[in-house]
TORLO-680220 format. One record per residue (C-alpha): residue number from 1; x negated, y negated, z. Coordinates in Angstrom, 2 decimals, decimal comma, padded with zeros to 5 digits, always signed. Layout:
BEGIN
r nr NUM	x X	y Y	z Z
...
***
This chain:
BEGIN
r nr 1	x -040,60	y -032,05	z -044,25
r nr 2	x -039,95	y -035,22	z -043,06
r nr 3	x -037,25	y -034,12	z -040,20
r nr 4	x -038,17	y -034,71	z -037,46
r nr 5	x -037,86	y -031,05	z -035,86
r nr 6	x -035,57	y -031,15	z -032,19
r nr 7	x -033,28	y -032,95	z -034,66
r nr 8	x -033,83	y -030,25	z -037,16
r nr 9	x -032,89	y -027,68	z -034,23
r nr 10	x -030,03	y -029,54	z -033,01
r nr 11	x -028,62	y -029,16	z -036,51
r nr 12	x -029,25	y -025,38	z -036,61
r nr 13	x -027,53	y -025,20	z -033,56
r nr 14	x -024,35	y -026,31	z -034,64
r nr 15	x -024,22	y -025,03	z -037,77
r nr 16	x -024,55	y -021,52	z -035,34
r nr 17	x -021,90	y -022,09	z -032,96
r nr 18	x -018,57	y -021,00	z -034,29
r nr 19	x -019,40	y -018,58	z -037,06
r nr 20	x -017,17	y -015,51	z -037,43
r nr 21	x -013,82	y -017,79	z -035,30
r nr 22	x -014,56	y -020,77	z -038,21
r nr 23	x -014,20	y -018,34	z -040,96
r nr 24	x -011,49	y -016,16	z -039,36
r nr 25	x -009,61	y -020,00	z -038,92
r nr 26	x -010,36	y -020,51	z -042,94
r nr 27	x -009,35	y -017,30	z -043,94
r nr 28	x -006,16	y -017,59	z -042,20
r nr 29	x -005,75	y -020,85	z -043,05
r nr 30	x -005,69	y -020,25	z -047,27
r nr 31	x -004,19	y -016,84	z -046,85
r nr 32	x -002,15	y -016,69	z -044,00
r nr 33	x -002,89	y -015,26	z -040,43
r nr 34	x -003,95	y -011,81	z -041,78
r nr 35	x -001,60	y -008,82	z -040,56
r nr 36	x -004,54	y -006,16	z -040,42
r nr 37	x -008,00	y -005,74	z -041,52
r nr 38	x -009,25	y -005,51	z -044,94
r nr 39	x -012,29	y -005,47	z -046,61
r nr 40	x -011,72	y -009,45	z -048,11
r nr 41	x -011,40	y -010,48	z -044,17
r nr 42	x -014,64	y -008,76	z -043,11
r nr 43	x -016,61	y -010,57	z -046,06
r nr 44	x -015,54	y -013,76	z -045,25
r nr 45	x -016,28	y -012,96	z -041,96
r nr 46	x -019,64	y -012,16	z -042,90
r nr 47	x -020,36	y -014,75	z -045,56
r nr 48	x -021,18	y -017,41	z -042,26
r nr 49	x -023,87	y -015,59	z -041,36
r nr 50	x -025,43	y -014,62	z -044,54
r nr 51	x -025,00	y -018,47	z -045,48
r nr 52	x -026,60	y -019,78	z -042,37
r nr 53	x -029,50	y -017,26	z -041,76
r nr 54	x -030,78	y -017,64	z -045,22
r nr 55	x -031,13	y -021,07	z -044,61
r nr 56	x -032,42	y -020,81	z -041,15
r nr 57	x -035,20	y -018,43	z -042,83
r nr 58	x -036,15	y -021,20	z -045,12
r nr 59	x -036,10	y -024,48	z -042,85
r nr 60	x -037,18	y -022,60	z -039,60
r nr 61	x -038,50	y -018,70	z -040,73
r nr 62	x -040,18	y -018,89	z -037,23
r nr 63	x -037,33	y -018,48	z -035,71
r nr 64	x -036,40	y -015,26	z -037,14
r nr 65	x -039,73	y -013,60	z -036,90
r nr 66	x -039,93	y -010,80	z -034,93
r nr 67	x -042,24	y -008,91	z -032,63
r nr 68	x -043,26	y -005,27	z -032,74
r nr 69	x -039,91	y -003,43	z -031,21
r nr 70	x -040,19	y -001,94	z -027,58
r nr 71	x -038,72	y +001,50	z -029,24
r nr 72	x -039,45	y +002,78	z -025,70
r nr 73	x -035,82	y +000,08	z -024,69
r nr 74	x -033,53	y +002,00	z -026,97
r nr 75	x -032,02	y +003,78	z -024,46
r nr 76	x -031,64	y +001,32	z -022,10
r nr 77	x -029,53	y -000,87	z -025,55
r nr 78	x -027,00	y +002,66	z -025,40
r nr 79	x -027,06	y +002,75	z -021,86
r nr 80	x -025,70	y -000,54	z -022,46
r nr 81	x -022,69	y +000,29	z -024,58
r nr 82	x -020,82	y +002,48	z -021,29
r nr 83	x -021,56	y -001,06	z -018,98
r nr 84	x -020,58	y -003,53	z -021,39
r nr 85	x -017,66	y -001,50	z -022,43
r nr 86	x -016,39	y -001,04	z -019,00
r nr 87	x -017,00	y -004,73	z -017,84
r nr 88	x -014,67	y -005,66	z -020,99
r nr 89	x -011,92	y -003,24	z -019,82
r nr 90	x -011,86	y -004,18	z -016,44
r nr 91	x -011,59	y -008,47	z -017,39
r nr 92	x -009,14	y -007,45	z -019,50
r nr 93	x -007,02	y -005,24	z -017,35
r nr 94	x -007,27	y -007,43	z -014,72
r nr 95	x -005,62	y -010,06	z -017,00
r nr 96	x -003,12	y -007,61	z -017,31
r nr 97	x -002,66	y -006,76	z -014,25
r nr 98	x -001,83	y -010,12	z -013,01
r nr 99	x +000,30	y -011,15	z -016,60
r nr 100	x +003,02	y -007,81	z -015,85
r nr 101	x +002,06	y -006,69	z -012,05
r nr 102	x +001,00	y -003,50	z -014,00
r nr 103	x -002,44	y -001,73	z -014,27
r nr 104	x -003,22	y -001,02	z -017,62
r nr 105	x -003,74	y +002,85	z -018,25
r nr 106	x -005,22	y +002,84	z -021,69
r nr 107	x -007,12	y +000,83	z -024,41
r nr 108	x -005,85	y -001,07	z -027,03
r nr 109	x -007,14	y -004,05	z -029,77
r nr 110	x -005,34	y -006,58	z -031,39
r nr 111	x -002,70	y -004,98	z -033,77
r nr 112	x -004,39	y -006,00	z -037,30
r nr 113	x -007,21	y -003,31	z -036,37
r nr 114	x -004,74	y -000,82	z -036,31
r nr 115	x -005,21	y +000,28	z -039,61
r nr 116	x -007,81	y +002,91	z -040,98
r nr 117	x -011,24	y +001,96	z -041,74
r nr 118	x -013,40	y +002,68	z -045,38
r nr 119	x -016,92	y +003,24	z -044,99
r nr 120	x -017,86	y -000,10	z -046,43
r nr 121	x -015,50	y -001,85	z -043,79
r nr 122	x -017,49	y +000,22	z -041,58
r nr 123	x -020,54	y -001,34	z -043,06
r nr 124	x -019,21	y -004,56	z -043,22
r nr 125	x -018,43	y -004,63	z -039,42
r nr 126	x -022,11	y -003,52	z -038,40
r nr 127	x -023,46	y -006,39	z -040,00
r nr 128	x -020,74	y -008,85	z -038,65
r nr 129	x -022,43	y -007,33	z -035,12
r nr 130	x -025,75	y -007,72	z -036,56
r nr 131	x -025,30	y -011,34	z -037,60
r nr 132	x -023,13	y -012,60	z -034,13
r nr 133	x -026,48	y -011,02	z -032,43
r nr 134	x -029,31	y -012,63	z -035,11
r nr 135	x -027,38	y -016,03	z -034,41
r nr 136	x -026,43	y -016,48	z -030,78
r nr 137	x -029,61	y -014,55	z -029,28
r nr 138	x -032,64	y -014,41	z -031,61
r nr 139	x -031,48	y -018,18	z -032,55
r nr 140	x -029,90	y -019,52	z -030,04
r nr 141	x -032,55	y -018,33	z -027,32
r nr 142	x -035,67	y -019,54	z -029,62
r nr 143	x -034,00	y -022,90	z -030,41
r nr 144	x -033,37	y -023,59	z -026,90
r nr 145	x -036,77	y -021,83	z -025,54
r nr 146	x -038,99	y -024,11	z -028,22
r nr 147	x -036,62	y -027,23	z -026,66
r nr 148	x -038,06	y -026,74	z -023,03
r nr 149	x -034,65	y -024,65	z -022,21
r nr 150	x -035,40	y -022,39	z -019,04
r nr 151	x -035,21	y -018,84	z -019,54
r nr 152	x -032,02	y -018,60	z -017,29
r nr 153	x -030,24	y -021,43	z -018,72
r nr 154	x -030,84	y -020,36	z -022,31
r nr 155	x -029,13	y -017,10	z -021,39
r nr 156	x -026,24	y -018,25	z -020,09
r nr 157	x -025,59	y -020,88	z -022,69
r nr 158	x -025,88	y -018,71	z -025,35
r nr 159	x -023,73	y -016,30	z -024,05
r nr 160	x -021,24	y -018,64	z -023,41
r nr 161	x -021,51	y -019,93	z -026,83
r nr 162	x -021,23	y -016,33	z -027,91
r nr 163	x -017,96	y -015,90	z -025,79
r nr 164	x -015,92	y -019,15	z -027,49
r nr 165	x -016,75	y -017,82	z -031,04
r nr 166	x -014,37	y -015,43	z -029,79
r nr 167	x -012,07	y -018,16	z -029,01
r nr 168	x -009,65	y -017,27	z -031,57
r nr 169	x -008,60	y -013,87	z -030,13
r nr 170	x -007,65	y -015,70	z -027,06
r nr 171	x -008,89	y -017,25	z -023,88
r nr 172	x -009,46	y -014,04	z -021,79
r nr 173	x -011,73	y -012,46	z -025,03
r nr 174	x -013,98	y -015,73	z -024,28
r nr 175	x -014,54	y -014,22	z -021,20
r nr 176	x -015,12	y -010,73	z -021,65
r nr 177	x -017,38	y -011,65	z -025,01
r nr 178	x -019,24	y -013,85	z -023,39
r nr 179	x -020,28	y -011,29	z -019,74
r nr 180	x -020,99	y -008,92	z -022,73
r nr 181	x -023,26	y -011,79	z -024,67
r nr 182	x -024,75	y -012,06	z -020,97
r nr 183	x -026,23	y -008,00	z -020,90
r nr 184	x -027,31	y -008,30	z -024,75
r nr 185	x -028,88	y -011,47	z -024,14
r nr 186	x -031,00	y -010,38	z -021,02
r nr 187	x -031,67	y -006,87	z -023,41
r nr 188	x -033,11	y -009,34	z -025,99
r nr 189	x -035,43	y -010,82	z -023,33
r nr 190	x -036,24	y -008,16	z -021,51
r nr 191	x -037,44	y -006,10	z -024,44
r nr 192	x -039,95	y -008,72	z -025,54
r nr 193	x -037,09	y -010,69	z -027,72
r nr 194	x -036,73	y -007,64	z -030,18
r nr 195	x -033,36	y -008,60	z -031,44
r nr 196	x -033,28	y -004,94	z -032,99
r nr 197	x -032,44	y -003,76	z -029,35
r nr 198	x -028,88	y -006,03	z -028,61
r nr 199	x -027,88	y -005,44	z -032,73
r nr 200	x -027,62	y -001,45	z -031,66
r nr 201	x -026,35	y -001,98	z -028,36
r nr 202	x -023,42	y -004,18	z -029,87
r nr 203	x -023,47	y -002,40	z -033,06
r nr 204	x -022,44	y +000,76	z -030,85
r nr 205	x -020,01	y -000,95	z -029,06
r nr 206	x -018,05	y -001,83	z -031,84
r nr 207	x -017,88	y +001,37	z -033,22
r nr 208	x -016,67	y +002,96	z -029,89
r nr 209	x -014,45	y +000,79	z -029,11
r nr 210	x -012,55	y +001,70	z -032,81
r nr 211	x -013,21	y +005,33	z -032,24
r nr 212	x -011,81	y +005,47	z -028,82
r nr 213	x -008,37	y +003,42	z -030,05
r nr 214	x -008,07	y +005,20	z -033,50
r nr 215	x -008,06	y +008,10	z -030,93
r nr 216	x -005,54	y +007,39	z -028,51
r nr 217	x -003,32	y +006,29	z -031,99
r nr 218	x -003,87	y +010,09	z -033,42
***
């Protein structure tokens, strides 16, 4: 291939950064800003990744090659799900906090998840997880790592870059997203870059966080 490969990586880069905000922005563009979840919103929230990886795995399969899992991590990715959780809550109470003058006593997501979930929306929203953690850690942290990146500064970019793909939930979810992106990313690293590791941390996460609201609803 004639590319001339930091180029090549560059490219991969941005075609990474803004997956599941650009097609949220898409989706509500052609069919209006959607009032709650559905199945069509969580495939074309999905179809970013599927798009991109595949053709990651063609130009670049190194980067998505994998070492043998450190199983013996596992609980240290649901130990995880408790601290990440927790750090969310608090940024967000703290916003708030200072917004009414009023500490937050419960926990809440935007109002279009407010709906009940099929199994294949279920589905559908573990490998949304899966994807946001294939793209901004196992690529992300390769692509910059094979450009002479430090260890420390690929971390935080990524997780940053992880936080504003969040961007269209609002400024504050940038925030929280991206401390979150912080512990998965230094999960994926510590555990020998197993990406299987942050996928069931944030996979976990996700599902909590929906059990714990569709709770407090019932």
């Amino acid at each position: 291939m004639s590319t001339h490969t930091p180029y090549l990586d560059y490219i991969i880069l941005a075609s990474v950064s803004y997956p599941a905000g650009l097609s949220y922005s898409l989706y509500a563009t052609l069919r209006g800003k959607p009032s709650k979840i559905s199945t069509e919103l969580l495939v074309a929230l999905l179809l970013p990744f599927v798009a991109v990886a595949s053709v990651v795995a063609m130009l670049r399969p190194s980067l998505l090659s994998q070492p043998e899992t450190t199983w013996w991590l596992l609980p240290a990715a649901v130990l995880l799900v408790p601290i990440t959780f927790s750090l969310e809550y608090v940024i967000h109470g703290l916003e708030a906090w200072y917004a009414t003058g009023q500490i937050p006593h419960g926990i809440s997501v935007q109002s279009f998840w407010n709906c009940r979930l099929s199994v294949i929306d279920h589905i559908l929203l573990g490998l949304i997880a899966a994807g946001e953690e294939i793209f901004f850690r196992l690529i992300w942290i390769s692509l910059m790592l094979s450009l002479s990146i430090s260890v420390p500064v690929a971390l935080v970019v990524s997780s940053i870059a992880y936080g504003l793909n969040h961007l269209s939930f609002g400024g504050i979810s940038v925030l929280s997203k991206g401390v979150s992106g912080f512990f998965y990313g230094a999960l994926y690293l510590f555990g020998g870059q197993s990406i299987i590791l942050p996928i069931v941390a944030h996979v976990l996460q996700n599902f909590a966080l929906l059990r714990l609201t569709r709770e407090r609803r019932g």
